[in-house]
N, C-alpha and C positions, 0 to 999 in steps of 0.2 A: 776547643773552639775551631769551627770552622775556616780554614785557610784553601779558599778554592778563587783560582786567579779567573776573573776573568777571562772569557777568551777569543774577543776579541777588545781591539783597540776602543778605546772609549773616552772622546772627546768632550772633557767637562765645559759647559757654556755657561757663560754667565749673562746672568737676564737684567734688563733696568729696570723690570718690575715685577711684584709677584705675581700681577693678573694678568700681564703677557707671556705669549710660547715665543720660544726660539727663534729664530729667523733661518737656521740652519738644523738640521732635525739628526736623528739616527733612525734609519731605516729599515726595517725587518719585516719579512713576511706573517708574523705570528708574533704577537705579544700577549704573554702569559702572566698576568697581577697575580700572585701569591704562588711561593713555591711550597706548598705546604706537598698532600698528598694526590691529591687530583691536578693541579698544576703543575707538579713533578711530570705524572703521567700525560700530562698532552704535550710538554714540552719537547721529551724525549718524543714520544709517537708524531707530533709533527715532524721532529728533526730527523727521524728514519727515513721520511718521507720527503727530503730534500731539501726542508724548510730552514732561513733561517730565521734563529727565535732569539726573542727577547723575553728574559724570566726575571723578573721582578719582585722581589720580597723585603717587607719593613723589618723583619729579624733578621738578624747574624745565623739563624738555622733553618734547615732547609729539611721538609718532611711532613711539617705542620700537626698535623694532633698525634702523630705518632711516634714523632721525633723530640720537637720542639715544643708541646704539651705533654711528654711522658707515658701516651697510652701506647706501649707498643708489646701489651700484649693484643693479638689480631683479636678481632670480633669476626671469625665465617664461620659457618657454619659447615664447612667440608667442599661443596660444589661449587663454590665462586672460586677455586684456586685453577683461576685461567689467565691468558695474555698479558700485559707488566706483572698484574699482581701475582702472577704465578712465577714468572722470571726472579720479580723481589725478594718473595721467601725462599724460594730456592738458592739464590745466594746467602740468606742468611744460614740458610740449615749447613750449606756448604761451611762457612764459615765458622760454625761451633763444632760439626762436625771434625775438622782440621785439630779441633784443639778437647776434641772426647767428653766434650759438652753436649748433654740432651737440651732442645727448647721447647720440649709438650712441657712444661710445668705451670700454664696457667688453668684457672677457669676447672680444677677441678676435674680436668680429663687429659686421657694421653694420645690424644690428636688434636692438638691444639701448638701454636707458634707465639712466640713471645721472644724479645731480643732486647738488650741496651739499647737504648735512643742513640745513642755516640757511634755503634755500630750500623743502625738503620740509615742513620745520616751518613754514614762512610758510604755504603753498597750506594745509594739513591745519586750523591756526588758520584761515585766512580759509575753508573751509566748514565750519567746528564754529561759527564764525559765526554764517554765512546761515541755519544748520538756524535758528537762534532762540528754540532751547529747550533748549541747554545751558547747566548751570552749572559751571566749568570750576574744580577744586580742586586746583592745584600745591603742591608741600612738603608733601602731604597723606598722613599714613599710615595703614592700618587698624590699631587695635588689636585688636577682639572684635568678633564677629558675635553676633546675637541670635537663636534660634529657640525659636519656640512651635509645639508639634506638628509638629514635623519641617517645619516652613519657617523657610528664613531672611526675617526680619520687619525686621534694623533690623543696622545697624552703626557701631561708635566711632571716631570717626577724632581725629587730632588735625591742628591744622592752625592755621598762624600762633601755636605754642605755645597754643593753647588746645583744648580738648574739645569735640566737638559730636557727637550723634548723628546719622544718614541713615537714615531710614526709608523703603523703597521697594517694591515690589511684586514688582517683578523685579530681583534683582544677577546682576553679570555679572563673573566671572573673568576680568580679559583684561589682569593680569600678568604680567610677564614671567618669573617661576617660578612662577606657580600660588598664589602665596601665601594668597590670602584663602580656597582652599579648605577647608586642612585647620581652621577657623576654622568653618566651617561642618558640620563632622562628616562631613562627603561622604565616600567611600573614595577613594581616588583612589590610582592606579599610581605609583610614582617608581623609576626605574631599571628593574629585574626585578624588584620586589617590588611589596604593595600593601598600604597601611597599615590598620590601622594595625602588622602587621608589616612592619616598613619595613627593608630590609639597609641599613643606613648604611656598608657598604664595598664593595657593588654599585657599578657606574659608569652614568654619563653620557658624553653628547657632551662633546668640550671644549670649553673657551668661549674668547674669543679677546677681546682687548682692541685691536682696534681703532685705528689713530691718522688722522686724514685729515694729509696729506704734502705740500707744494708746495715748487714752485722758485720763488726769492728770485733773479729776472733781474740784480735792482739792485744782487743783494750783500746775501748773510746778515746778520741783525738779530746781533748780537753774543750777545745771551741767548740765544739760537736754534742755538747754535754747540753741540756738547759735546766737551770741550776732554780729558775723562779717561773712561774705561770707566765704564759704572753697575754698580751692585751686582748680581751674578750672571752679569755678561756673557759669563767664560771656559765656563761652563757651558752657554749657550745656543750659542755659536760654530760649534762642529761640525754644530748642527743650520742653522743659519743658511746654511752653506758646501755642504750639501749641496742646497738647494732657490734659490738665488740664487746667483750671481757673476759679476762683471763682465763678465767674459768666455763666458758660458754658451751654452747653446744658442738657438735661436729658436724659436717655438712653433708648431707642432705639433714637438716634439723629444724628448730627455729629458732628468732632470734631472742636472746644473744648470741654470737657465734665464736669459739674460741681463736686464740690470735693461730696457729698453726692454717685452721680454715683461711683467716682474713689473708693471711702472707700466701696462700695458695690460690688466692683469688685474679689477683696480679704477679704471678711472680715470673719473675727475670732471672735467666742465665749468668750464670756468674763463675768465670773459669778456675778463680782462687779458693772455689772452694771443694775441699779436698774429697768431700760424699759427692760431687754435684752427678756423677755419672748412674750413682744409686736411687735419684729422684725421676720420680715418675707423676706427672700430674693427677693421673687416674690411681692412685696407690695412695691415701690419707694415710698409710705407714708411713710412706717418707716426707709428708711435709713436715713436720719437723727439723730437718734437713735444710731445707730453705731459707736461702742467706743472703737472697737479696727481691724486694718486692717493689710494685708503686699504692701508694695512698693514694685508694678511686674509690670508697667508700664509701663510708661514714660522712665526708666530707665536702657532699654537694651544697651548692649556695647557690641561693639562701635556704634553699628545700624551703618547708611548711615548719621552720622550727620559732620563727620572731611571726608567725602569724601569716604573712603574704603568701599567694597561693603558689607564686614563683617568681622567676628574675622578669621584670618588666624588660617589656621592649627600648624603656628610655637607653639601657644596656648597650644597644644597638645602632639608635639615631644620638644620643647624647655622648662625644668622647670624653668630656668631664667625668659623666657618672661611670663611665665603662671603667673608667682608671682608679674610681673609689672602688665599685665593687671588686674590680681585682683582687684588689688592694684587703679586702674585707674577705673575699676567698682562701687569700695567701695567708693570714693569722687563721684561718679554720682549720688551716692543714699544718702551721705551725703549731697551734692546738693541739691537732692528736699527736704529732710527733713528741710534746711532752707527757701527753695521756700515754704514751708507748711505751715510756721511758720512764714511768713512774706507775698507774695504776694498773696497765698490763706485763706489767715486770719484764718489759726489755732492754734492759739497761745499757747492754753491750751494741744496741742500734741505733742509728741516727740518718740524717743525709747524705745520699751518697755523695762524697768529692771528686768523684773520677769522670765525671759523665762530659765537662769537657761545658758543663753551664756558667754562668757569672762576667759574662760582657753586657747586653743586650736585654732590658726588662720592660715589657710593652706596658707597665703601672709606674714605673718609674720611682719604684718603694724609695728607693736612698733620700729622695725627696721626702718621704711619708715623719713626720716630725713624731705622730703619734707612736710610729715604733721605735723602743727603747734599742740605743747602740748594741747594744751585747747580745742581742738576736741578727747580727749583721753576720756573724763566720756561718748561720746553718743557711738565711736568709740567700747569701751568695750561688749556695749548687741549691737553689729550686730553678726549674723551668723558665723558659722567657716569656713565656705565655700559658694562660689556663687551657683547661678543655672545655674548648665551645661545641654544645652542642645542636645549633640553630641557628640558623644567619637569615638574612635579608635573600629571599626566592624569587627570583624573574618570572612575572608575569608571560610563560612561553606559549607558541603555538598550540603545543600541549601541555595539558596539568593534568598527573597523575592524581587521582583519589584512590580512599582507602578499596572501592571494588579492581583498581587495577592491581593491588599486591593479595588478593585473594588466591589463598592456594588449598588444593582440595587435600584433606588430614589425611587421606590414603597415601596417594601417588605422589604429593607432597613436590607439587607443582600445579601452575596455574593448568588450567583445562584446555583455554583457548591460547592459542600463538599469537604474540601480535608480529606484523610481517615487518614494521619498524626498527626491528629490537636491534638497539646498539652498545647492551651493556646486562648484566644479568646480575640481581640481588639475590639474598637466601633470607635476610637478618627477618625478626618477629617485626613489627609494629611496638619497637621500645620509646614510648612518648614521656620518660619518666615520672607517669602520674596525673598529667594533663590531659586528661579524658572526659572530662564535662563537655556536655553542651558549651556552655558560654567560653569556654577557651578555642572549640574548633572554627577552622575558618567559615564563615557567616555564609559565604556566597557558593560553596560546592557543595550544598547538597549531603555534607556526611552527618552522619548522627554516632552516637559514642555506643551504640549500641552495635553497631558496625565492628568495630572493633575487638582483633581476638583479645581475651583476657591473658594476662602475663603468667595462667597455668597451662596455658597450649604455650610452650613456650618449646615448639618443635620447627618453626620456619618453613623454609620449603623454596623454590626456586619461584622467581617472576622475571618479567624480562620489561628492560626500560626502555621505553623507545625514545627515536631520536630527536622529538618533536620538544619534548623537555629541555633538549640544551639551547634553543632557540627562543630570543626574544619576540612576543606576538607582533614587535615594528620595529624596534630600532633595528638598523642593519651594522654588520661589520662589528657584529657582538656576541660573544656566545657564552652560557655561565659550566661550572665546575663546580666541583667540590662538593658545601652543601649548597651551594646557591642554584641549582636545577629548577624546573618549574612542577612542583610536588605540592600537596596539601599536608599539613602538619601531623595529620597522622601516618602519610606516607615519610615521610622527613623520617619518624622514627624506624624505618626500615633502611633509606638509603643515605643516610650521614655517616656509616661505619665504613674503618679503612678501606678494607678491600671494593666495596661497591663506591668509594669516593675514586679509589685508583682507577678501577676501570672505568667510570663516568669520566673521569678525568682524560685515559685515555683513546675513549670515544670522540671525547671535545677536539681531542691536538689531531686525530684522524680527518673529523668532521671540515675542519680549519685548513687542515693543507690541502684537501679534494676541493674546496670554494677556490683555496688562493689559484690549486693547478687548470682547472676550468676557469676563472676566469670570472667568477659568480661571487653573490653574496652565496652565504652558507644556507637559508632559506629555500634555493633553488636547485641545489644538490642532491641526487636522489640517493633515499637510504641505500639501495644496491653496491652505489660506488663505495659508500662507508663501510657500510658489511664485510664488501670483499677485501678493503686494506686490514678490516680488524680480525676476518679470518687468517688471510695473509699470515698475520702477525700471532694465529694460533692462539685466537680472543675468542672464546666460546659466545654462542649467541644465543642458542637454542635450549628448550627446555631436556633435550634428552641425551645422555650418555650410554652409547650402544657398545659394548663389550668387541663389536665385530669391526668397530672401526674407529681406531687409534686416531689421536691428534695428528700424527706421523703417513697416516696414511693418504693415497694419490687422491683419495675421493673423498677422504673429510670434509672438504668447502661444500662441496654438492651435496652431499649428505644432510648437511646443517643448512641448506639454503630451500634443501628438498621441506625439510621439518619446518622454518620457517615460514615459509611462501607456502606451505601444505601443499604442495603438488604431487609428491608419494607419501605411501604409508609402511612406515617397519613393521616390520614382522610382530613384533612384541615391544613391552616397555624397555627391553631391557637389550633386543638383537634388532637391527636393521634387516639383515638378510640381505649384505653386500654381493654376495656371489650368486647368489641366484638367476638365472637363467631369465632374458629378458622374451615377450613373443611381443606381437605387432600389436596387441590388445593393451598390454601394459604401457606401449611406446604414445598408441592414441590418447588414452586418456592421464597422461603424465601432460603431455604437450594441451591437452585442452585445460587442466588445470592451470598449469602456467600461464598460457596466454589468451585464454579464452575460448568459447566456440571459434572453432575450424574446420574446413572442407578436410578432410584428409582421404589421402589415395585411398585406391583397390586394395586391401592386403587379405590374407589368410590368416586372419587377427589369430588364430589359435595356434600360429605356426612360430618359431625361433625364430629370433632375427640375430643374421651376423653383422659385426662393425663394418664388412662391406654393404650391406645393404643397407645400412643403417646412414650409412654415408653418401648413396646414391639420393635414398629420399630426401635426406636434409637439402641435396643439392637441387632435386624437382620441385621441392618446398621455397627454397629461396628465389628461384629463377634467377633473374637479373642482378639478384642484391647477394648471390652465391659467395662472392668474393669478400665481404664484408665478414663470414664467416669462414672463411678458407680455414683457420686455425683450427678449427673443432672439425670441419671437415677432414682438414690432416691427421690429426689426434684419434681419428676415429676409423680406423681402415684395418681391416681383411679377414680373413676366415672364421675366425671364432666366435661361437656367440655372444651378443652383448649380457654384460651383465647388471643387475641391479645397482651397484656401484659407480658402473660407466655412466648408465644413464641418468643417474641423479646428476654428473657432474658435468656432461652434455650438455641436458638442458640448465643447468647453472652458467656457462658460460655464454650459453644463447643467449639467456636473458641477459645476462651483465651486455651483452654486446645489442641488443635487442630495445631494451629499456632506458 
């Protein structure tokens, strides 16, 4: 369990009523609702940025679908591992690596990352840390949002049984359905519809409940056993039999699939056991081997198995119903754990006990009369929450459709750049099966024929822009997580960790450039965002050039040149950083950037050196010369400029320019 203090002082008030706020507030530059994965990452990336924050989560665990829902094997596809999310795995790999633990073992291949929830939530805690300007509010719920003149100003939370307002500048949506939005009057999409007509029997993705699974070498703990069927189990069976059995296929196959496959599907690091260094996720030799996994299977609810085409929305605007279908999740994954343990002959596996779960249950089971007590010892280490895969989406300035995650099957990237981009996806269009007409949203225009089919199941890079994390009016709001402003087919590309993380820390970027100017976040230009999340070695662009390291002096420019299209690399694959610059290259870089321009007399076919190159900037600026002095100094004497300097040149103009 989580034991992370506070850190700063926190003054519990006590209110006379529940429909008033405070009369004395707690004040912070950035308040972040849900510290799942994407409000992790803006909390920390505001707080780098001088901010302080207030992080806000109604669980005891902090990480959200990857920690505190159990999914933590990654869903990338190779090219999103940039800026926090790349910092995060790489502590994790450090981490097993210390103790001669591999973590390729999920997903059936050996470049893939996967870790224990207990240890995700350790690294995420120890850099919410380091940032040093978070204040970290577990058990903590919103009740009411404040707005004066169409910004949200202040919100009520309750926490440790007591009332307290948060007053902050910028909030940040990045729970795990959406929830503090409609709190703030935002519009926002849920399902196919958009409130505030809301179809409450439209559907959603289905959410899955989760269980992390290990084998008990020594001999199953007794409590750990399930000795009789659970409630519902004849009903889930059939679907069970169809997608797992003992004797099934191997993977790449069809279904049924054997339990060795299903356990290498999900599976998790595990340092006690004694082969773990022999297992290789790309090697169906060694799963067998595999001694500790998560149940994400067979196991989605409600699927298409009682009839409904999927989880309605009532899921989402009704907290009653949300608590039963947990509730009715949590017995399907109870379910297979006895189908494990009896028809797939695993006798020696059960629930893991160690993962540090059993405070903190968002269905509030121990209430549930319908489950029988003696399901209560496996019941304890599940999860404190399901895996949601769909939340309530901000109607924003911008809204991605499925032609924005279009990516060409070659080059396995979009074609065009957008010059917005504040966060880069790779994942497919995974909509778990909700592909019809009558499920897509009504008002964009996509049709299901748009949509790649889940056997191009090759992805490819897109890039989010920043228009998404912004509401189309409310001000002093901005969403995370999955709550962006996306159409439901795009959802199923950008609701996965890694593209949650980095959207996430786009938002906490986004939010500390409004607070440091002085602006709503609306009026912030993507530029200033860009350069704090290259700063921060957050990829942005669609290309990865062999010639120019994250590490190197000219990356920003480089990646600002590819974004803004104002140079062209050499190839897909080389920039052509050293390359030799002449005055023909330098005119038509600067007219791309900035538009048509007068530009001097040159000998367009001749070199230009950083002295010349310094002179002109400064007959180019005239009066305004000084406003640029920095790059004028940065850019001085003999040698000729190169393709490298230049990108990074004109990057700093603009930033300073724009």
């Amino acid at each position: 369990m989580l034991t992370f203090l506070i850190t700063s002082i926190i003054f519990f008030l006590t209110m006379s009523s529940d429909n008033a706020f405070a009369a004395d507030v707690l004040r912070f530059d950035v308040a972040v609702i849900g510290a799942g994965t994407g409000g992790s990452a803006a909390a920390i990336q505001a707080a780098r940025m001088g901010m302080d924050v207030a992080l806000i989560e109604e669980s005891d665990w902090i990480g959200g679908q990857m920690t505190g829902a159990a999914v933590s094997t990654m869903d990338d596809v190779r090219r999103t591992r940039t800026g926090i999310y790349n910092e995060f795995i790489t502590r994790v790999r450090e981490y097993y690596a210390q103790r001669n633990t591999p973590v390729n073992l999920c997903y059936w291949g050996s470049d893939t990352i996967s870790f224990e929830p207990w240890v995700g939530q350790k690294i995420l805690t120890d850099m919410i840390k380091e940032s040093g300007r978070v204040s970290l509010f577990l058990e903590s719920r919103v009740l009411k949002a404040k707005t004066e003149k169409n910004r949200v100003v202040s919100a009520l939370i309750e926490s440790g049984g007591e009332k307290m307002t948060i007053a902050a500048k910028v909030f940040i949506d990045a729970t795990e359905t959406g929830d503090f939005i409609p709190l703030t009057g935002a519009r926002y999409r849920v399902g196919n519809s958009i409130a505030p007509k809301v179809d409450k029997e439209s559907v959603i993705q289905d959410i899955t409940y989760v269980a992390v699974v290990k084998r008990y070498p020594e001999g199953l703990p007794p409590e750990l056993r399930l000795t009789r069927r659970p409630p519902g189990y004849e009903d889930f069976l059939p679907h069970f039999r169809k997608v797992i059995t003992k004797d099934g296929s191997w993977w790449p196959g069809e279904y049924p699939f054997n339990v060795p496959v299903h356990n290498a599907y999900r599976a998790m690091p595990d340092i006690t056991n004694p082969d773990r260094e022999r297992i290789d996720g790309g090697l169906s030799g060694t799963w067998p081997l595999i001694s500790r996994t998560g149940v994400n299977w067979a196991n989605d609810y409600p699927g298409r198995k009682f009839g409904a085409a999927g989880m309605p929305v009532k899921y989402l605007e009704d907290k009653k119903f949300r608590r039963e279908a947990e509730r009715r999740a949590m017995a399907e994954t109870l379910a297979f754990i006895f189908y494990m343990q009896t028809e797939l002959g695993m006798e020696d596996w059960s629930v893991d006990d160690r993962q540090g779960y059993g405070r903190y249950f968002s269905n509030n089971w121990r209430d549930w009369k319908e489950m029988p007590a003696e399901f209560v010892p496996v019941l304890t280490h599940f999860p404190p929450f399901p895996y949601v895969r769909e939340s309530r989406r901000i109607v924003g300035v911008t809204t991605m459709t499925v032609k924005d995650v279009e990516r060409d099957r070659v080059l396995r990237r979009m074609l065009k750049t957008n010059p917005y981009s504040i966060a880069l996806g790779e994942y497919p269009t995974d909509i778990h099966g909700l592909r019809e007409p009558q499920y897509l949203d009504r008002d964009l225009g996509e049709n299901a024929e748009e949509i790649p089919a889940d056997t191009e199941w090759k992805g490819g890079l897109f890039q989010i822009p920043m228009g998404v994390l912004i509401p189309e009016k409310v001000d002093g709001l901005l969403a995370a997580e999955k709550n962006i402003s996306v159409s439901r087919i795009v959802n199923g590309s950008t609701r996965l960790q890694p593209v949650t993380m980095l959207t996430g820390q786009a938002a906490g970027a986004l939010a500390a450039e409004a607070v440091r100017q002085n602006v709503e976040p609306r009026m912030v230009h993507p530029l200033d965002v860009q350069w704090r999340l290259l700063e921060a070695k957050d990829k942005l662009s669609l290309f990865n050039f062999d010639d120019v390291p994250v590490d190197s002096l000219w990356w920003r420019g480089v990646e600002l040149s590819m974004i803004y299209d104002y140079m062209d690399p050499a190839s897909e694959t080389i920039y052509g950083v050293d390359q030799e610059m002449h005055w023909l290259e330098v005119r038509d870089a600067f007219r791309r950037a900035f538009g048509r321009m007068e530009f001097p007399q040159r000998e367009y076919e001749a070199p230009v050196t950083l002295d010349d190159f310094s002179q002109w900037l400064s007959e180019l600026f005239g009066d305004d010369a000084k406003r640029y002095e920095g790059v004028l100094q940065r850019f001085q004497g003999g040698d000729v400029m190169r393709k490298g300097q230049l990108a990074a040149a004109v990057a700093e103009i603009k930033l300073l320019k724009d």
